[in-house]
N, C-alpha and C positions, 0 to 999 in steps of 0.2 A: 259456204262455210258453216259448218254446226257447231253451235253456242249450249255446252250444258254446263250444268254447273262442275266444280272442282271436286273432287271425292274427299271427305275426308277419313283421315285414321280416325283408331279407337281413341287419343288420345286430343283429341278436337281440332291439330293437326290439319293441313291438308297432304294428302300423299298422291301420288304420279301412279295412274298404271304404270306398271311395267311390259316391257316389249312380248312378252307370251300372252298375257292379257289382252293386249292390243289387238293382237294375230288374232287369239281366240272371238274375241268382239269382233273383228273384219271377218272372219269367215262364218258368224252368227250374220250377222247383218248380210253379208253374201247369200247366204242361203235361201235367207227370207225373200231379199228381193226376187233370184230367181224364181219363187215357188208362186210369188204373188205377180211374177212383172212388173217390177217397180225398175224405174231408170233409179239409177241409182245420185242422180243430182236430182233437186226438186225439193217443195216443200214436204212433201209424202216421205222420202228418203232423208230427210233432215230431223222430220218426228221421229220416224221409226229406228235411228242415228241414236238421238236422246232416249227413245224409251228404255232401248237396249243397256246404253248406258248409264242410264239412271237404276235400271233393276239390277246391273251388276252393283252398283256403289252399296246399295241397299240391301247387300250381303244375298242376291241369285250368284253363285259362281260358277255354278255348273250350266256349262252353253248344251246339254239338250236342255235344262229346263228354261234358257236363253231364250233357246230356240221356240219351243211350246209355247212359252210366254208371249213371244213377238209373234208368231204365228197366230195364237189366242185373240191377238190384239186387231191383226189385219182381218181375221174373218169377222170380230166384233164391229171393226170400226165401221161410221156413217159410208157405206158402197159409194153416196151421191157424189160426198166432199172430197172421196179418193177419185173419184173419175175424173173432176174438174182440174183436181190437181198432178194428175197423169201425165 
């Protein structure tokens, strides 16, 4: 199960994705795994779960720059700690 934090509004609020958002996030986070081989349960898929949706909350809404972002991030990230966690 992936734990991030609640999004909030402009208004300090917290507000709900909505079901297009959702979709749009699942098939950002889909992509990725495919391109990198990630299972998609694990701790590898639980980060990359939260980053996605942490850089939507923080106003990325556009899933190519989703996309590039989480992409950006797997070919940055430590190779050693993704292998273990594989």
């Amino acid at each position: 199960m992936v734990h991030c934090r609640p999004r909030r509004s402009r208004d300090g609020g917290t507000s709900q994705i909505s079901p297009d958002e959702l979709n749009m996030l699942q098939r950002t986070f889909d992509r990725v795994c495919t391109c990198w081989s990630i299972s998609r349960y694990g701790k590898r898929a639980e980060l990359l779960a939260c980053h996605i949706t942490d850089q939507f909350r923080n106003g990325m809404i556009d899933d190519a720059a989703l996309f590039e972002n989480a992409m950006w991030l797997e070919q940055h990230a430590g190779t050693a700690s993704h292998q273990q966690e594989a």
